[in-house]
N, C-alpha and C positions, 0 to 999 in steps of 0.2 A: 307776659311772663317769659322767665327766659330760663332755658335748663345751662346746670350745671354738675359735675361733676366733683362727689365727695372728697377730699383728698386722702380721709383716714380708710373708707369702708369702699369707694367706689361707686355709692350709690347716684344715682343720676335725681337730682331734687329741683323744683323749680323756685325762683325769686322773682320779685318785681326788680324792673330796668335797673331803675336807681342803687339798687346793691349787688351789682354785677361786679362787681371790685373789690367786694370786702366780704361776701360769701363763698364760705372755703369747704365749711363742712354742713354735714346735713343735721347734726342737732348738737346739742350741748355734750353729752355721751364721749359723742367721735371726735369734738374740740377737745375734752379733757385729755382721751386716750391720747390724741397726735400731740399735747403738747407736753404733760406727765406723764403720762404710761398707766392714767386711772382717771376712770371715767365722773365729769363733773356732774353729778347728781344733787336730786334738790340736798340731800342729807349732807352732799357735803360744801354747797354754795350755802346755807344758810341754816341758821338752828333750829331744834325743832322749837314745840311750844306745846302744853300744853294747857286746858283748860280747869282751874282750880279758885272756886268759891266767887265764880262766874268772871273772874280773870283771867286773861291768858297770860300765863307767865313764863319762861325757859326753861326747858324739862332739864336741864344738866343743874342749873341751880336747886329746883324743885326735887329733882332725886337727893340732890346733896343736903338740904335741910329736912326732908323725911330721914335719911342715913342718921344723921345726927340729932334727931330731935330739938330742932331748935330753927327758928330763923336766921338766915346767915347775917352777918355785920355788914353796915355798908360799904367798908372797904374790903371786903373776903371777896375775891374771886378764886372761880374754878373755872379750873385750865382742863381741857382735854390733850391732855400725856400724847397720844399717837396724832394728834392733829385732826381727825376725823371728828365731825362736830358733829356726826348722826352716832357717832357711837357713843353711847350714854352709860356707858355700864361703869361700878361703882370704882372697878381696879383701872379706869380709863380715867376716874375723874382727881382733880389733886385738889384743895383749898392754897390760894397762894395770895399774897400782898398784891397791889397792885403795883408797889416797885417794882418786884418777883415777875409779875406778868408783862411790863413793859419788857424787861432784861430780856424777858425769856424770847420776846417777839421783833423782839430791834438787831438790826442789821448790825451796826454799827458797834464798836465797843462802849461801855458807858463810862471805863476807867482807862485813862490812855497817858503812859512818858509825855514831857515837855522834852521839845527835840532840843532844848537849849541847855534845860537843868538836869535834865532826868527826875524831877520830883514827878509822880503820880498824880494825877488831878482828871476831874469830872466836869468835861465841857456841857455846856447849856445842851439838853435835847435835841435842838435844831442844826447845831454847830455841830456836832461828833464826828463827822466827818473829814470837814476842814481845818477845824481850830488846832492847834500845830503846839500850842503853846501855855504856859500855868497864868500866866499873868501880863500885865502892860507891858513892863520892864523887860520882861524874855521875848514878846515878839518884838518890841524894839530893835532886839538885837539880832531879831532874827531878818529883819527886814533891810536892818541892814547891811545883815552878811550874804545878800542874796540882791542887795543894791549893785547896777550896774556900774553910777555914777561913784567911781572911784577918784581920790585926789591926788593928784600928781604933785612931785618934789618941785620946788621951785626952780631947783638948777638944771629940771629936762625941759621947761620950760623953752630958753634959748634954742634946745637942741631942736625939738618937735618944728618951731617955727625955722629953721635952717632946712632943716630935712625936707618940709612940708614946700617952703620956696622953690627946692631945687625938684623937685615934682616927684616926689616919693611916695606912692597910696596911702589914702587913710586907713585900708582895710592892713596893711602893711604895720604902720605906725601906732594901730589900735590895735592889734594881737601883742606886739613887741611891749607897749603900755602897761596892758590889761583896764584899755577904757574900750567905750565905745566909740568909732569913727566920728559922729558927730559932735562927740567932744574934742575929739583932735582937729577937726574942724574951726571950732570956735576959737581954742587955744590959737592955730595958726592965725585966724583973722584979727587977732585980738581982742574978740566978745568976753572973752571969759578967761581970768588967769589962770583955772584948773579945773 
């Protein structure tokens, strides 16, 4: 066993070899406190439960359908308001959809501009993050306003290939462009007309 010291409280705790690396504090408590400012206890890693008609079922649900007299709907969820999931009390608990309770719990926006049209649109769940766009046609054009591989006039054509002979950078030739070097490359060698 090997001692180590808490980082939240200082207490001196001992571990096996093998998690000498990745033990930092000395219980779950002093993890919550050092990394929220509130200490992670069972009430608020996990829900409670209680025991009714020899089922265990979620006491935050279970309060909510004694409140109301009624069994809740399969899609009624309750949300704990403050985020503490050991506080059960009634002005703690809301009934909400469970669109309502994804919204409420997602990072991400659910309704976001296309950077193209500006129309509104609701990217796939997954995508919210990334998706940029309402449709094919708008990332189309987004992909390719954001395309490196620009086309060049035919009449700088000659020049590039003059310029590029007489030993003038590509890094030169492709800022002046607005291509990449390695398309002022090809152009000079002949690979490719633009």
């Amino acid at each position: 066993m090997i001692n180590i010291i808490c980082q939240n409280c200082s207490v001196v705790f001992t571990v096996k070899p093998y998690r000498r690396l990745v033990a930092k504090f000395c219980s779950t408590k002093c993890r919550g406190l050092a990394s929220k400012g509130t200490p992670l206890t069972p009430s608020t890693q996990r829900y409670k439960t209680v025991r009714h008609e020899g089922k265990r079922v979620l006491a935050h649900r279970y309060i909510m359908q004694q409140h109301l007299g009624r069994p809740l709907l399969h899609d009624e969820m309750v949300h704990h308001k403050n985020g503490d999931k050991g506080d059960n009390s009634l002005t703690n608990l809301q009934i909400v959809s469970a669109a309502e309770h994804g919204a409420e719990h997602t990072w991400h926006p659910v309704e976001k501009p296309c950077v193209i049209c500006a129309t509104i649109f609701r990217p796939h769940k997954t995508k919210r993050m990334r998706q940029q766009t309402c449709s094919q046609k708008c990332k189309q054009v987004l992909m390719k306003r954001n395309s490196s591989s620009k086309k060049i006039a035919d009449e700088h054509i000659p020049t590039i290939r003059q310029r590029r002979a007489n030993g003038e950078p590509l890094k030169v030739l492709a800022a002046e462009f607005g291509v990449s070097p390695t398309q002022i490359s090809y152009i000079a060698r002949g690979l490719s007309r633009s």
